[in-house]
Backbone as JSON Lines, residues from 0, in Angstrom:
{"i":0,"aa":"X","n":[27.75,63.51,71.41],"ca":[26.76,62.95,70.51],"c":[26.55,63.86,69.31]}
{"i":1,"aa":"X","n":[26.45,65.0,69.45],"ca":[26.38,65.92,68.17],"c":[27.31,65.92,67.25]}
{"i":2,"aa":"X","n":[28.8,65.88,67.79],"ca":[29.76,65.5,66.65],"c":[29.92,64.66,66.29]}
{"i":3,"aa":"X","n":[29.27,63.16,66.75],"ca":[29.46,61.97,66.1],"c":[28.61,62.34,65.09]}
{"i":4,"aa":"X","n":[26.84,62.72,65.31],"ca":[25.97,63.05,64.13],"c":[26.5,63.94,63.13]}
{"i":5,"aa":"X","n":[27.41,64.65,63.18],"ca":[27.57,65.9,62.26],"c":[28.26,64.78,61.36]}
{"i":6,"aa":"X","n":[29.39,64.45,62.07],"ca":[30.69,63.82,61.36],"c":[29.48,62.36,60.38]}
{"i":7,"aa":"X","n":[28.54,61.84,60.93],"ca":[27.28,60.97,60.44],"c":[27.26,61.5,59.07]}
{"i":8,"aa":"X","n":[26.79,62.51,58.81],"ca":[25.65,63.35,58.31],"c":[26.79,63.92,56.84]}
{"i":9,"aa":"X","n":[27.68,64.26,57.71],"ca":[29.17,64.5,56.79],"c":[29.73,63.81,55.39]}
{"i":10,"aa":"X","n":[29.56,62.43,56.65],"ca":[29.99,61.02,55.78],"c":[28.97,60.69,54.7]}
{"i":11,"aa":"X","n":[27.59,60.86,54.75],"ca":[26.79,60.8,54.05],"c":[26.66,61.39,53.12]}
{"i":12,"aa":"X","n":[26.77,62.83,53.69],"ca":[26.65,63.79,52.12],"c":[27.7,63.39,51.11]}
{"i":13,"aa":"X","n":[29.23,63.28,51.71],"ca":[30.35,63.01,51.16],"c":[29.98,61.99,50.09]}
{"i":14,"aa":"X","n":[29.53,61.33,51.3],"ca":[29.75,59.32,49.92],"c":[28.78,59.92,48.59]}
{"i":15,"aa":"X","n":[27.13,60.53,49.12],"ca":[26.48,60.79,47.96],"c":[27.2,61.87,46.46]}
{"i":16,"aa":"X","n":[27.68,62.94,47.39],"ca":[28.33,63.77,46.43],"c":[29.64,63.29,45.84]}
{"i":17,"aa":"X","n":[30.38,62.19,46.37],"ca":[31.47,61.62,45.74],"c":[31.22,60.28,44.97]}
{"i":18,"aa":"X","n":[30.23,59.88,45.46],"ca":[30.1,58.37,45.0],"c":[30.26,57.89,43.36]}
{"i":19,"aa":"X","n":[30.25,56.92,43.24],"ca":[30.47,56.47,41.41],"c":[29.24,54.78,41.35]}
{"i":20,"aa":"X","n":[28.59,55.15,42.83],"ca":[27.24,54.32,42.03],"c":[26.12,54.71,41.44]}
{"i":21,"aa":"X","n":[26.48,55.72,41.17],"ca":[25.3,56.39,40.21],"c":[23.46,56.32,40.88]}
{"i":22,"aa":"X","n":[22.93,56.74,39.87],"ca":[21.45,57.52,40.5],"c":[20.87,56.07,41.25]}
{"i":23,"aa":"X","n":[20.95,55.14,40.77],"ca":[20.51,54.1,41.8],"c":[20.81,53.97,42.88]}
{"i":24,"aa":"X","n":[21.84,54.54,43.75],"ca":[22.71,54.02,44.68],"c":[21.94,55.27,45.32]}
{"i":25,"aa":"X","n":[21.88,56.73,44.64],"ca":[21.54,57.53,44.87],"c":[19.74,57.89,45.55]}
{"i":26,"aa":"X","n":[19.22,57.48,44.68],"ca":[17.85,56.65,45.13],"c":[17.76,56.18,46.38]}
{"i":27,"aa":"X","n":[18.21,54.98,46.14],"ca":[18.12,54.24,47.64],"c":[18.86,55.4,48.96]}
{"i":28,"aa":"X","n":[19.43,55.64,48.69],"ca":[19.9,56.65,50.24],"c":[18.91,57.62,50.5]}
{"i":29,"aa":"X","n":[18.2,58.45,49.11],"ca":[17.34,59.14,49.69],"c":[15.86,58.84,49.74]}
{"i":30,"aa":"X","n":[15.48,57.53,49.39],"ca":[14.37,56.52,50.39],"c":[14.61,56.21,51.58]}
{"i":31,"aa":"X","n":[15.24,55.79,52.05],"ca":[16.17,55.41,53.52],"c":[15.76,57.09,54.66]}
{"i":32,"aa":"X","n":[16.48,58.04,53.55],"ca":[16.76,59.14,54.66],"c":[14.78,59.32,54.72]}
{"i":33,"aa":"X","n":[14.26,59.61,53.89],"ca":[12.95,60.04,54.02],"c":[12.08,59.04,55.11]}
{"i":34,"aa":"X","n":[12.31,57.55,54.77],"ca":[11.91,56.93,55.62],"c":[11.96,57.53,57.41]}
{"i":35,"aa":"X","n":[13.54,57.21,57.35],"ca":[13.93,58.23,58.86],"c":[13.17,59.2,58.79]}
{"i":36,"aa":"X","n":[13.35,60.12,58.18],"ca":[12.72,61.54,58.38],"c":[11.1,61.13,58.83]}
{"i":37,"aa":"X","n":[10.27,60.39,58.17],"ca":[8.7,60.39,58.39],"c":[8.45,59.48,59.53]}
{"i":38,"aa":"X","n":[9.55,58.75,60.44],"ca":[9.18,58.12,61.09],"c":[8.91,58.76,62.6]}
{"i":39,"aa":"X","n":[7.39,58.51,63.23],"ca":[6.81,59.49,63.96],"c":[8.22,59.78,65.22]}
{"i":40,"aa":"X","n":[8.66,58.18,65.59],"ca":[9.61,58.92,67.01],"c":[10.44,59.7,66.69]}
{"i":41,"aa":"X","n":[11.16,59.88,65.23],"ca":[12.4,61.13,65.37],"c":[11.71,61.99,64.91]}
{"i":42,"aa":"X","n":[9.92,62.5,64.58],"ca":[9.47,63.34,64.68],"c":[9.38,64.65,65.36]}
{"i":43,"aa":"X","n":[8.73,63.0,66.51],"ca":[8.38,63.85,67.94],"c":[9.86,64.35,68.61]}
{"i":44,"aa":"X","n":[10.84,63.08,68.37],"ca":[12.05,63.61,68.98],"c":[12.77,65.05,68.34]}
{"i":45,"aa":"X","n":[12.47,65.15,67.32],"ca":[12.97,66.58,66.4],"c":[12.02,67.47,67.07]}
{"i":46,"aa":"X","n":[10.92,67.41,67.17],"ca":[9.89,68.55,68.06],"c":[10.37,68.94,69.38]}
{"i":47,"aa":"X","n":[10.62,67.62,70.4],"ca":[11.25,68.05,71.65],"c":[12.4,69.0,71.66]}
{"i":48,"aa":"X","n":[13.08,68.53,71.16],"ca":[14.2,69.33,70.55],"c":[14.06,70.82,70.48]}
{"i":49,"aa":"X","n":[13.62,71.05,69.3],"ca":[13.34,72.02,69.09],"c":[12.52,73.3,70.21]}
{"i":50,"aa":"X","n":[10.94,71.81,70.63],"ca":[11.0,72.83,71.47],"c":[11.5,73.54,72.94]}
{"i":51,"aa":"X","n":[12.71,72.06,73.71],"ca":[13.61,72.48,74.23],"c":[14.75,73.91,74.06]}
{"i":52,"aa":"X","n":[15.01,73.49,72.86],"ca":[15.96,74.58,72.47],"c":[14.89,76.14,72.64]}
{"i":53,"aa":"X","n":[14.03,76.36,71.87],"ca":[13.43,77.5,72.17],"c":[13.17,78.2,73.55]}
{"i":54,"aa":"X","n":[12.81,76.95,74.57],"ca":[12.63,77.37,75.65],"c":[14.15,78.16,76.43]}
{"i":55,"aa":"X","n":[15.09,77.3,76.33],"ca":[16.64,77.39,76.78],"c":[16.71,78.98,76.0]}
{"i":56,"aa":"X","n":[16.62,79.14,75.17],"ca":[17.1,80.9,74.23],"c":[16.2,81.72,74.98]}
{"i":57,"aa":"X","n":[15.0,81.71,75.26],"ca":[14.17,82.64,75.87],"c":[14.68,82.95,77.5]}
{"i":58,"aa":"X","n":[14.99,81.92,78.24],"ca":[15.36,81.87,79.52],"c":[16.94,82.41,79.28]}
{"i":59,"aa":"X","n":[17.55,81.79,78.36],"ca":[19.02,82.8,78.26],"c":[18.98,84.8,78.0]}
{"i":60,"aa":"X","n":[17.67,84.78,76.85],"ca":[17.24,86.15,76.31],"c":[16.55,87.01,77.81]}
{"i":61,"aa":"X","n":[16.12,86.05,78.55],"ca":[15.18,86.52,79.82],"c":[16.94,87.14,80.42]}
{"i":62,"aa":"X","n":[18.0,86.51,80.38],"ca":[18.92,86.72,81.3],"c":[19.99,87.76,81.05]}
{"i":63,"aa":"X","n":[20.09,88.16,79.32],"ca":[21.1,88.64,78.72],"c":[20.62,89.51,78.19]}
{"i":64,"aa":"X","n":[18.81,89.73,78.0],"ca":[18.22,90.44,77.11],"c":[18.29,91.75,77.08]}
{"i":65,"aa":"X","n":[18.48,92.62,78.14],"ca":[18.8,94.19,78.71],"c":[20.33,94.62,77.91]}
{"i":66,"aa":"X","n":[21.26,93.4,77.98],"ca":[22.41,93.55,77.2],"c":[22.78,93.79,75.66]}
{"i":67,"aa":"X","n":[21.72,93.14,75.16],"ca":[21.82,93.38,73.82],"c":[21.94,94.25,72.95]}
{"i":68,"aa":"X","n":[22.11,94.5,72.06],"ca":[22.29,95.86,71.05],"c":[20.78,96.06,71.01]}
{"i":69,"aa":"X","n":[20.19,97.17,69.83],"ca":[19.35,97.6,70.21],"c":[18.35,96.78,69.15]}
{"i":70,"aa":"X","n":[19.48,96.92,67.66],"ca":[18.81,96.0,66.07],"c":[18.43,94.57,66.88]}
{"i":71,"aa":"X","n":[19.44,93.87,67.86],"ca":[19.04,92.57,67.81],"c":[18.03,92.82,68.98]}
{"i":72,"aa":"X","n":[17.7,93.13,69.95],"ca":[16.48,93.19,71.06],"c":[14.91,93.56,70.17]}
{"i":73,"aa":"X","n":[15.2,93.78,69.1],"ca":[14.18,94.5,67.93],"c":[13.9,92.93,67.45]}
{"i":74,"aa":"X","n":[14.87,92.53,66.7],"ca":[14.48,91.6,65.64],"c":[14.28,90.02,66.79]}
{"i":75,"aa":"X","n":[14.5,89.94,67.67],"ca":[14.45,89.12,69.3],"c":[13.2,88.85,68.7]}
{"i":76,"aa":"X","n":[12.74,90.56,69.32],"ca":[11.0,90.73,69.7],"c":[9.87,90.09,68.45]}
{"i":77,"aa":"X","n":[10.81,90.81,67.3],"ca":[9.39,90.18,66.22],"c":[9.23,88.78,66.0]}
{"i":78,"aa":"X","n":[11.02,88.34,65.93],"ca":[10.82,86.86,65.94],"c":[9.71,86.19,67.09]}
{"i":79,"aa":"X","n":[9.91,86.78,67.99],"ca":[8.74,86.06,69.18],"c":[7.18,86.28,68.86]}
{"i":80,"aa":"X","n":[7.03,87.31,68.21],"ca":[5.93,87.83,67.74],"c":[5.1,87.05,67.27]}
{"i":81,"aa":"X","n":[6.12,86.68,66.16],"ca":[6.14,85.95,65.02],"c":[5.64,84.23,65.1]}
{"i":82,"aa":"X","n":[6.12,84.12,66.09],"ca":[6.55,82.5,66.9],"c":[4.82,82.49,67.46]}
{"i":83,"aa":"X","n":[5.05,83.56,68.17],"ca":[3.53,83.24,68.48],"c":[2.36,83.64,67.93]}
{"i":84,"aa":"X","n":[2.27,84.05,66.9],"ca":[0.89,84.2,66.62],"c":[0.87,82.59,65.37]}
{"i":85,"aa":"X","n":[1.61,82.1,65.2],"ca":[2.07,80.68,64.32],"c":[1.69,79.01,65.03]}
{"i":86,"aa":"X","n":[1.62,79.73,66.22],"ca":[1.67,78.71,67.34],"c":[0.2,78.33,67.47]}
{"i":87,"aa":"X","n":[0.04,76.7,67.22],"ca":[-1.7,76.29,67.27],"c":[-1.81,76.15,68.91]}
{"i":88,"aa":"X","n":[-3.25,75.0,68.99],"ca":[-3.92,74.97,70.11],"c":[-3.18,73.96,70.84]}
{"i":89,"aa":"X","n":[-2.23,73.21,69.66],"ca":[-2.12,71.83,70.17],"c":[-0.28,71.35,70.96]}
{"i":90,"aa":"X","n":[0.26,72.92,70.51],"ca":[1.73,73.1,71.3],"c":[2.98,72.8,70.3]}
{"i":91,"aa":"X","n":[2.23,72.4,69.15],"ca":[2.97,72.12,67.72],"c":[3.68,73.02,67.1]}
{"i":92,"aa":"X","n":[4.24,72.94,65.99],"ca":[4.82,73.75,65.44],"c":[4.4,73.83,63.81]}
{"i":93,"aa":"X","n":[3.87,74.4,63.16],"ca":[3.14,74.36,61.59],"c":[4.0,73.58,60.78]}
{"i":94,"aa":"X","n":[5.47,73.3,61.06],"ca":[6.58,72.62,60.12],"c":[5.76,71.13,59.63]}
């Protein structure tokens, strides 16, 4: 599923950056994409996501973390730091 989206996403940029229908054609694709973008389920679904993925790196970092060099176990930490003092009441993310 991810490489069908990439190869998606690909095709899109392509047609816009190659295209010869000019700023109108141009327009309309990026009403369309914004639409997508503001619509609440691939919101929430971009949130799960995300905050899936965060969880999965911490439980990998929980597993690999002793291994690491010393710069990245440093810059790990602030990023988490960071992550959390950003983090509201409501489990959101400020984006």
């Amino acid at each position: 599923m991810r490489y069908r989206l990439t190869f998606i996403i690909g095709a899109a940029v392509g047609y816009v950056l190659g295209t010869r229908a000019g700023r109108e054609r141009y327009e309309q694709l990026r009403k369309g994409a914004q639409r997508v973008a503001q619509n609440p389920a691939v919101r929430n679904t971009a949130e799960s996501a995300a905050q899936n993925g965060r969880a999965l790196a911490s439980r990998a970092l929980d597993r690999v973390g002793d291994r690491l060099p010393g710069p990245v176990s440093e810059r790990v930490r602030s990023l988490r730091e960071q992550r959390a003092a950003t983090e509201d009441d409501w489990g959101t993310s400020n984006t």
